[in-house]
Each structure stands twice: as structure tokens, then as C-alpha cells.
DSSP file (Angstrom, degrees, kcal/mol; ACC not computed):
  #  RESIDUE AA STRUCTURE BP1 BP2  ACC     N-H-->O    O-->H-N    N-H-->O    O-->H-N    TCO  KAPPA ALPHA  PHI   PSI    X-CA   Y-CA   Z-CA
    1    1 A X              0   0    0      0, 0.0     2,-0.2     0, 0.0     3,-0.1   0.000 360.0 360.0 360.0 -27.1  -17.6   10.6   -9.2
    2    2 A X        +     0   0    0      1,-0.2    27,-0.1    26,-0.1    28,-0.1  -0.220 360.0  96.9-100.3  53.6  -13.9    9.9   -8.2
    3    3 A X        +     0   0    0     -2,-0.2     2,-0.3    25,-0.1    -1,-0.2  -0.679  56.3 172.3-114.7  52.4  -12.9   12.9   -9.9
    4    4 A X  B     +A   27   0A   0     23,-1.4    23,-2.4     1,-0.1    -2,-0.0  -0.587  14.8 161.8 -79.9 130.9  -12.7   15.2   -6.9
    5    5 A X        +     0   0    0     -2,-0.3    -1,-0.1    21,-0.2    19,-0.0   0.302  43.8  97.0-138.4  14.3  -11.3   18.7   -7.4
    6    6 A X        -     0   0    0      2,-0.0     2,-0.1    18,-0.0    -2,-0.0  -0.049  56.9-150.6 -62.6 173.7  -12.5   20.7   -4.4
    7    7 A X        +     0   0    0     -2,-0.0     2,-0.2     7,-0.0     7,-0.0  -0.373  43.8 139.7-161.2  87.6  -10.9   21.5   -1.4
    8    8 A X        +     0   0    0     -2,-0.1     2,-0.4     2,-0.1    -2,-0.0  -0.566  35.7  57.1-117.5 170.8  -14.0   21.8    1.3
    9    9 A X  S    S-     0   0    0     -2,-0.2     2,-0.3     5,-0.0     3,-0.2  -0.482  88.6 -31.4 119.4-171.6  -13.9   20.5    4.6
   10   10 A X        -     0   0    0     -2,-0.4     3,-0.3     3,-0.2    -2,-0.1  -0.892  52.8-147.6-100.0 147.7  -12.2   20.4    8.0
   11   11 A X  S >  S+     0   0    0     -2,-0.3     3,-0.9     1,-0.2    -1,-0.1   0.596  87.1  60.4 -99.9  -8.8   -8.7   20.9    7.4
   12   12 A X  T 3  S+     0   0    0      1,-0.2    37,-0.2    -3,-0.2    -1,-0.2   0.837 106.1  57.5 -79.4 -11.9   -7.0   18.9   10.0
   13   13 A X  T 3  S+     0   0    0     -3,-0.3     2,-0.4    35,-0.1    -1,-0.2  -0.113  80.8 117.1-101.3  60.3   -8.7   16.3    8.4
   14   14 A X    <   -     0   0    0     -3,-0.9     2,-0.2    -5,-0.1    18,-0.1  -0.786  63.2-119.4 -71.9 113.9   -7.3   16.6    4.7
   15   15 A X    >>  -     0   0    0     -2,-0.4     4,-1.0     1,-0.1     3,-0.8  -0.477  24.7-111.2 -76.5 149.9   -5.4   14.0    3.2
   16   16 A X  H >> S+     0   0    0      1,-0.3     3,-7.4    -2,-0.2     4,-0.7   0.764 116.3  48.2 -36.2 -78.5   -1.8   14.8    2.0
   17   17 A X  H 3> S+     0   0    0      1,-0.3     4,-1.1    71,-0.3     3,-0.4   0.818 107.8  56.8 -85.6 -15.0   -2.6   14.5   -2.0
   18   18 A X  H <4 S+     0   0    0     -3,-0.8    -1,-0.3     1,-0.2    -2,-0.2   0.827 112.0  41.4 -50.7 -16.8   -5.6   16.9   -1.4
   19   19 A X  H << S+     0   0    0     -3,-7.4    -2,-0.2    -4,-1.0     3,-0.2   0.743 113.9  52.7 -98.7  -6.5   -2.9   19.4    0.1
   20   20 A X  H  < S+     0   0    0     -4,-0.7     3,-0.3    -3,-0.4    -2,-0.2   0.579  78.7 106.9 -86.6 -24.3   -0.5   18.4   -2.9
   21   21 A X    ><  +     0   0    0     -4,-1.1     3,-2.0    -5,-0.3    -1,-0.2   0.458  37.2 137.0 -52.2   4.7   -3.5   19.3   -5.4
   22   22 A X  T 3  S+     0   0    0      1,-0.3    -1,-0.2    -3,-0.2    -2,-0.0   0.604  73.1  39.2 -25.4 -23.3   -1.6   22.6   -6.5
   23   23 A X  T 3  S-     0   0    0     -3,-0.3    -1,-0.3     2,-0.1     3,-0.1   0.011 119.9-108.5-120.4  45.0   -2.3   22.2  -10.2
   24   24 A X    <   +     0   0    0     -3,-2.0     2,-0.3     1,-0.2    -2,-0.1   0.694  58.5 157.3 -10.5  80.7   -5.8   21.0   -9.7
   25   25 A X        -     0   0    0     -4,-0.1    -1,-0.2   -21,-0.0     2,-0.2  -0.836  43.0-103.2 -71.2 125.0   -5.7   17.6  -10.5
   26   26 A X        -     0   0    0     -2,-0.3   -21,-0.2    -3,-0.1     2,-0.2  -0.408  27.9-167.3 -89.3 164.1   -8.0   15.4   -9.3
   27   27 A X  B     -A    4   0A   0    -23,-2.4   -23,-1.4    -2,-0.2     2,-0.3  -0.646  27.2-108.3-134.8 169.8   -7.7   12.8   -6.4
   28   28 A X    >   -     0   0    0     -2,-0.2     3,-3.9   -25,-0.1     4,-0.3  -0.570  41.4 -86.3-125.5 160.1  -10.2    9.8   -5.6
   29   29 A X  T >  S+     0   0    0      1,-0.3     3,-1.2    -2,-0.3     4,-0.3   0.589 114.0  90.6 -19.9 -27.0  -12.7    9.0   -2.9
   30   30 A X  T 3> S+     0   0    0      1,-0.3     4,-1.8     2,-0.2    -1,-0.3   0.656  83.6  65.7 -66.2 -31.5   -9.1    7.5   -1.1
   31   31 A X  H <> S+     0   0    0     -3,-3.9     4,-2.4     2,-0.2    -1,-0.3   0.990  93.5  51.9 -38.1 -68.3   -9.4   11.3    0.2
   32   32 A X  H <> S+     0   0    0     -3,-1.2     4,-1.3    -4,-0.3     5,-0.3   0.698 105.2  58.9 -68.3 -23.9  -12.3   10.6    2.1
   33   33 A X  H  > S+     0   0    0     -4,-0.3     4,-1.6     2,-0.2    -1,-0.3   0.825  99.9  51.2 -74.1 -33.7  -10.7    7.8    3.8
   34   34 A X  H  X S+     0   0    0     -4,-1.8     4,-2.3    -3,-0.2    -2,-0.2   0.878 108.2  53.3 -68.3 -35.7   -8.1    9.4    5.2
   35   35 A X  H  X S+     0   0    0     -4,-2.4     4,-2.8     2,-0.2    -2,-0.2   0.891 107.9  52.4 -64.5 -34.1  -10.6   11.9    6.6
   36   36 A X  H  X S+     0   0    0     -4,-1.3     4,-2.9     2,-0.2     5,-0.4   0.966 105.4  56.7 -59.5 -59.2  -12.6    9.0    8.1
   37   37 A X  H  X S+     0   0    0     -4,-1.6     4,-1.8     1,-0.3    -1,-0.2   0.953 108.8  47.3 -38.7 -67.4   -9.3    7.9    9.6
   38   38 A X  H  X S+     0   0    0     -4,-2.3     4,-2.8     1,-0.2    -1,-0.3   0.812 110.2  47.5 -34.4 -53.5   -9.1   11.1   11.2
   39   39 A X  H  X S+     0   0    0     -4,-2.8     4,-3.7     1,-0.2    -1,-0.2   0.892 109.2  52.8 -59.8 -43.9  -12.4   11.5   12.6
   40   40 A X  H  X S+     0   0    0     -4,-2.9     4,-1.0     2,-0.2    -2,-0.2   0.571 105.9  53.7 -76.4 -26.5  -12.4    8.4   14.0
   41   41 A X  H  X S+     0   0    0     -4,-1.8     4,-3.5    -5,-0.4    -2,-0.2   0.927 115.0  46.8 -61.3 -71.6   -8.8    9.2   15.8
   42   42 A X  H  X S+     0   0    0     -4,-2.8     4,-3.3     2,-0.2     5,-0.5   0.857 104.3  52.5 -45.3 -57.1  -10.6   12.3   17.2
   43   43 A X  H >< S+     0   0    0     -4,-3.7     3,-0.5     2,-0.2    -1,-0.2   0.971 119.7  45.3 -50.3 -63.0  -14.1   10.7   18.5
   44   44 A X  H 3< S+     0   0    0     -4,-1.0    -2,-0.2     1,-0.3    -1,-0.2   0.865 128.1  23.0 -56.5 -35.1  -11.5    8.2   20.4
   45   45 A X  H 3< S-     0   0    0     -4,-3.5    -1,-0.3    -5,-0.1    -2,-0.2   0.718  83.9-137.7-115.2   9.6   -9.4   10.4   21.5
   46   46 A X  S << S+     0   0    0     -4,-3.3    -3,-0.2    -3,-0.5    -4,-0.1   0.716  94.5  69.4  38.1  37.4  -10.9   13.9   21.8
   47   47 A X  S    S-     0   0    0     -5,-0.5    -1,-0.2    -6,-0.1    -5,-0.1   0.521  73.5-165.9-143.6 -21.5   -7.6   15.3   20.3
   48   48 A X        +     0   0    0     -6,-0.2     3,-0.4    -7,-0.1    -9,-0.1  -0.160  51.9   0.5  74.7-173.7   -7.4   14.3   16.7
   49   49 A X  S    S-     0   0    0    -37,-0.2     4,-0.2     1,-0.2     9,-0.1   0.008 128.1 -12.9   6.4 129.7   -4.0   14.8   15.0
   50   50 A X  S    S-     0   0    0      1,-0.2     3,-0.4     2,-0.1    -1,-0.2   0.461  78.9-178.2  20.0  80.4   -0.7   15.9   16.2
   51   51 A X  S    S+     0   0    0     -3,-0.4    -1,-0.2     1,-0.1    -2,-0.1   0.561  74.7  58.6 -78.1  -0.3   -2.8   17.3   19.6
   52   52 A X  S    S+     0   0    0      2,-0.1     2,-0.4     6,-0.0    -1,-0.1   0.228  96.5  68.0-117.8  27.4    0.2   18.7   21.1
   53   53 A X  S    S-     0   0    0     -3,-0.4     2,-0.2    -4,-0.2     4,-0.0  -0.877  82.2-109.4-120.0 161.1    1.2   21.2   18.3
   54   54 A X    >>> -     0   0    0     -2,-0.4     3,-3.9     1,-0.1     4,-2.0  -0.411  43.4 -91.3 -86.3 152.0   -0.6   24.4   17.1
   55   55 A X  H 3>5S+     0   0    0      1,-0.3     4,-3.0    -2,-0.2     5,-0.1   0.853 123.1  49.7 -30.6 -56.8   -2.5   24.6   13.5
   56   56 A X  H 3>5S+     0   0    0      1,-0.2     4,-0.6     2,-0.2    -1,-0.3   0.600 117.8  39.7 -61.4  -3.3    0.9   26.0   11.4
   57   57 A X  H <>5S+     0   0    0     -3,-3.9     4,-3.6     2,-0.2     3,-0.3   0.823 116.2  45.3-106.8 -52.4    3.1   23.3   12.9
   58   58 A X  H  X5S+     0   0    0     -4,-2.0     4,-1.7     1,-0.3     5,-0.4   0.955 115.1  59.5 -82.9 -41.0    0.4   20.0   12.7
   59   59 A X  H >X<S+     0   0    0     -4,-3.0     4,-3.6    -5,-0.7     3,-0.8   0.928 110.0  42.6 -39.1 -60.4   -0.3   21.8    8.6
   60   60 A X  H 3< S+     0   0    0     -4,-0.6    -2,-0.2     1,-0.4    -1,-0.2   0.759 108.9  48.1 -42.6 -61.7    3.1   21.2    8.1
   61   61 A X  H 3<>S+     0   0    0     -4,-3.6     5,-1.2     2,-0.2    -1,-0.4   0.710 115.0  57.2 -69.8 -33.9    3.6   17.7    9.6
   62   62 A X  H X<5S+     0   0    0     -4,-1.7     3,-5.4    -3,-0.8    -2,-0.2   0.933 104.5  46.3-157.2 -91.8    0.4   17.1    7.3
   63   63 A X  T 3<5S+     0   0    0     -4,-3.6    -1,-0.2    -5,-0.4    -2,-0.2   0.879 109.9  52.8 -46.8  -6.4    1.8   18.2    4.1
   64   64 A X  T 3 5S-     0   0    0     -3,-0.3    -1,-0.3    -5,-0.3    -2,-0.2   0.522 110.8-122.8-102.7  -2.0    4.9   16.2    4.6
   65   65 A X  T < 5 +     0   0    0     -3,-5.4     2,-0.9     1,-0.2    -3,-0.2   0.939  47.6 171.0  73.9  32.0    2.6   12.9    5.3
   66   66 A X      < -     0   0    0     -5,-1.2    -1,-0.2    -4,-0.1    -2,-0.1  -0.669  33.6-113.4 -88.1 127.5    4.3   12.6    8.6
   67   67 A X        -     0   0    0     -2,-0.9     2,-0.4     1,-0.1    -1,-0.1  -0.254  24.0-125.3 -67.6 148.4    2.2    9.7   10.7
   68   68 A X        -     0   0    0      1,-0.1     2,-0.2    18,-0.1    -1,-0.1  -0.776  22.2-110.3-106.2 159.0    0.5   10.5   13.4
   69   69 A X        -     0   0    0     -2,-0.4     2,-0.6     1,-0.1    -1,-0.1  -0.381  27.4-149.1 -77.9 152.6    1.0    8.9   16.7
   70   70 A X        -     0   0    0     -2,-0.2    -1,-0.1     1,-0.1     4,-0.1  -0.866  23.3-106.4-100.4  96.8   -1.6    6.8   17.8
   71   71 A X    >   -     0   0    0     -2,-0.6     3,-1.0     1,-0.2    -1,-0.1   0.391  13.1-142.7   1.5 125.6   -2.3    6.4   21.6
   72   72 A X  T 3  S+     0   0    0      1,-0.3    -1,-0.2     7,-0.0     4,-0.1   0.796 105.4  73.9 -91.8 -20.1   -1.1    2.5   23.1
   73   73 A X  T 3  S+     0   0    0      2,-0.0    -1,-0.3     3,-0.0    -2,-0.1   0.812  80.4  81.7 -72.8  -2.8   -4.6    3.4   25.0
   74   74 A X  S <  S-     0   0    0     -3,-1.0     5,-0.1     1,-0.1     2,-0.1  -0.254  94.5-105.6 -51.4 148.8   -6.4    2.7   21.9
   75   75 A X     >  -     0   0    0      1,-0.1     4,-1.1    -2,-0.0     5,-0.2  -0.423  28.5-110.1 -72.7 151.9   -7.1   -1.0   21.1
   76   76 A X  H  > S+     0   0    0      1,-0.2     4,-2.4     2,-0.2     3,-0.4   0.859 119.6  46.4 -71.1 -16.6   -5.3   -2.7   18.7
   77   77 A X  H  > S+     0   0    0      2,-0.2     4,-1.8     1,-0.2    -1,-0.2   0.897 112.6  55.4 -67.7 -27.3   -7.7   -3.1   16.3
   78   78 A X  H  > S+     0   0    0      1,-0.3     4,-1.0     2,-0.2    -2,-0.2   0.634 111.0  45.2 -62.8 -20.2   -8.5    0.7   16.8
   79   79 A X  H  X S+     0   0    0     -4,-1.1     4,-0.9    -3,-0.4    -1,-0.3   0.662 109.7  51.4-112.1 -38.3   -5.2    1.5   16.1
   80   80 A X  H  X S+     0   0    0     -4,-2.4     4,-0.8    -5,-0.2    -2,-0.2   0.712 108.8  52.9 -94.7   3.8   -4.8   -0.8   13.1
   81   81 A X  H >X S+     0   0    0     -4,-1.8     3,-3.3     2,-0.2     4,-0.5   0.964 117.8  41.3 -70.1 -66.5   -8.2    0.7   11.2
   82   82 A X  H 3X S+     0   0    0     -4,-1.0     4,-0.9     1,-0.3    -2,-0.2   0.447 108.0  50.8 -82.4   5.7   -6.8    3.9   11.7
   83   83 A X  H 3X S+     0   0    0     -4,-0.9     4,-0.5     2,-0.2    -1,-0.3   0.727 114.4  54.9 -89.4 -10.0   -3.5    3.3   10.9
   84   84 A X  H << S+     0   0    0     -3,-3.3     3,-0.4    -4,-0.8    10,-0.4   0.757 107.6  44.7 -29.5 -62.1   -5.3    1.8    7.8
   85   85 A X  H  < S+     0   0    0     -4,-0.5    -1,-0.2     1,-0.2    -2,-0.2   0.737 109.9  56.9-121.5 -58.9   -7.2    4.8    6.9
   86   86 A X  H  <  +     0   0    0     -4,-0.9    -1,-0.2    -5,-0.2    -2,-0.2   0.494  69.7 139.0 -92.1   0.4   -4.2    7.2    7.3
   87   87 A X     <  -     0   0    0     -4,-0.5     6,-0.1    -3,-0.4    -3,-0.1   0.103  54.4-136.6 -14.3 126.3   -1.8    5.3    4.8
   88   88 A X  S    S+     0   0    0    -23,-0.1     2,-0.6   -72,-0.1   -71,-0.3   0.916  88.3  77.5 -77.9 -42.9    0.2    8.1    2.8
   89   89 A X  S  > S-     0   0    0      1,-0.2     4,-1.2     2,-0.1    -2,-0.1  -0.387  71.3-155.4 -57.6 115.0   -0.4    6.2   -0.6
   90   90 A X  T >4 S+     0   0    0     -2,-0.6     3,-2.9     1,-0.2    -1,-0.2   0.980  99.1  51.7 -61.7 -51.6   -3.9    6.8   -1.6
   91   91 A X  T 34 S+     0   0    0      1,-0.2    -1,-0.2    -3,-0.1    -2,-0.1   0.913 109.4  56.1 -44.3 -65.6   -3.7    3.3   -3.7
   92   92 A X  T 34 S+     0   0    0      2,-0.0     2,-0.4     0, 0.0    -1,-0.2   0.745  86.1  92.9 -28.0 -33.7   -2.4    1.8   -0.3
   93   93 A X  S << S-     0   0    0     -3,-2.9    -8,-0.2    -4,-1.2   -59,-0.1  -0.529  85.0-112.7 -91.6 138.0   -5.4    2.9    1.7
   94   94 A X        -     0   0    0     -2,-0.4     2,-0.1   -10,-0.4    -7,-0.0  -0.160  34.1-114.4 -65.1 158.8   -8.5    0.1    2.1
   95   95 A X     >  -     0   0    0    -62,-0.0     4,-5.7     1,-0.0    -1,-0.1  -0.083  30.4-105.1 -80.5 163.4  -12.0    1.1    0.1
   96   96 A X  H  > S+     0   0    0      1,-0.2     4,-1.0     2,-0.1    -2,-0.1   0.824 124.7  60.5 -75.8  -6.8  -14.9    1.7    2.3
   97   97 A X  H  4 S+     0   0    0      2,-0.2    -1,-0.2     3,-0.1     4,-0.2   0.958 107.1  48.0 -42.0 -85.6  -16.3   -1.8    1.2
   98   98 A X  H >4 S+     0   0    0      1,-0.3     3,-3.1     2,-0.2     4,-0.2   0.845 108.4  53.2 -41.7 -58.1  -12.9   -3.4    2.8
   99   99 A X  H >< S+     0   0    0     -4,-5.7     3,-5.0     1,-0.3    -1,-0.3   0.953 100.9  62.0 -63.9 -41.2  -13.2   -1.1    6.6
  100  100 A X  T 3< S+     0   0    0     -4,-1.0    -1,-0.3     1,-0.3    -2,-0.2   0.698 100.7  51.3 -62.7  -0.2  -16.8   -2.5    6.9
  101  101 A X  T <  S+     0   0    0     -3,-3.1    -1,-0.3    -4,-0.2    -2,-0.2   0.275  94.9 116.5-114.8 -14.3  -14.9   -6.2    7.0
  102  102 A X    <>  -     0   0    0     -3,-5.0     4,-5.5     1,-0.2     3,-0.4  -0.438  67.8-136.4 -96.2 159.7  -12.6   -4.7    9.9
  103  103 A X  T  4 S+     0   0    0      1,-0.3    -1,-0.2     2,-0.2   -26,-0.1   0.849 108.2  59.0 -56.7 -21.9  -12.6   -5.9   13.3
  104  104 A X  T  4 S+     0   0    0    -27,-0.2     3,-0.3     2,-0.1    -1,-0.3   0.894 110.2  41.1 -68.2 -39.8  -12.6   -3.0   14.6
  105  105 A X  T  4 S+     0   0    0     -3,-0.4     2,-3.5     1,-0.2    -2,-0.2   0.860 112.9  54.8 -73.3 -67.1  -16.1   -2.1   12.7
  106  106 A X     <        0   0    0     -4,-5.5    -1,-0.2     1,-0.3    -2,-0.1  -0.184 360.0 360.0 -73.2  76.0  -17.7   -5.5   13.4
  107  107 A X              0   0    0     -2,-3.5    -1,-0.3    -3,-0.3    -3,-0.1  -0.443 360.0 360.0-100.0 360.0  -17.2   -5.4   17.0
């Protein structure tokens, strides 16, 4: 099961080694955190991602792993799940186990 080799899905929230997958290798559930991350950006902010660039530009910044900024109106906890979540090292980024322990969840 952490042998994912699809590539379904929203793509504005894709993580970098899903866009890196060119010889189709597979990459682990750490995917699906980074999408979380994403979603979770959006529902707070109604903008997602790089909102003030167009699809070819925020792809770009996406394949290069470039962070996105995060709002100072977000709370800090809000701000450090998702800066959590969006970690370019897939090892780096907490299991979904770990985010149910953040403040930002139990709140």
C-alpha cells in the first residue's frame, strides 16, 4: 500500500516527488500529506497555493519545491501544521498518526 504509482488528483495539490515520478517509481503515503497540507491551506484561505500566479507559473514553483507563503492572518499553529505537511522531504514530513497530536487538530 505505500507503493503508489498513479498520478490522480487535483494538481495544485501534488507533491513535488509525485511531479518528479518521471520514471515511475513509486513514492509513499508522505504524498498524501502534502496534499492534506494543501487543502487545508485552501479551506483557510480560499486561495490555496501561490494565489496570485496563473496555473503554468504556480506548476513551476511546484516542481522546484518552492514554499508557499503562508498568510501572518493564519494562526500559528495553523501555519506550523501546514508548514508541517508541506515539507519538501517526503521523510521530513509528519505521518498522519503524528498531525492528529497537533495543536492545531486538537483545538
Amino acid at each position: 500500500m505505500n507503493a503508489a504509482k498513479s498520478f490522480k488528483g487535483t494538481l495544485l495539490w501534488t507533491a513535488p516527488e509525485v511531479f518528479k515520478n518521471v520514471n515511475n517509481v513509486s513514492y509513499g503515503l508522505a504524498a498524501d500529506i502534502w496534499s492534506l497540507g494543501c487543502a487545508v491551506l485552501e479551506m483557510l484561505t480560499r486561495g490555496g497555493r501561490y494565489p496570485d500566479f496563473e496555473l503554468e507559473q504556480a506548476v513551476e514553483k511546484f516542481h522546484k519545491g518552492e514554499p508557499s507563503p503562508l498568510p501572518k492572518s493564519l494562526s500559528k499553529n495553523a501555519r506550523d501544521f501546514i508548514r508541517r505537511c508541506l515539507r519538501r522531504n517526503p521523510k521530513n514530513r509528519p505521518s498522519a498518526a503524528q498531525l492528529l497530536d497537533h495543536p492545531f487538530v486538537k483545538k
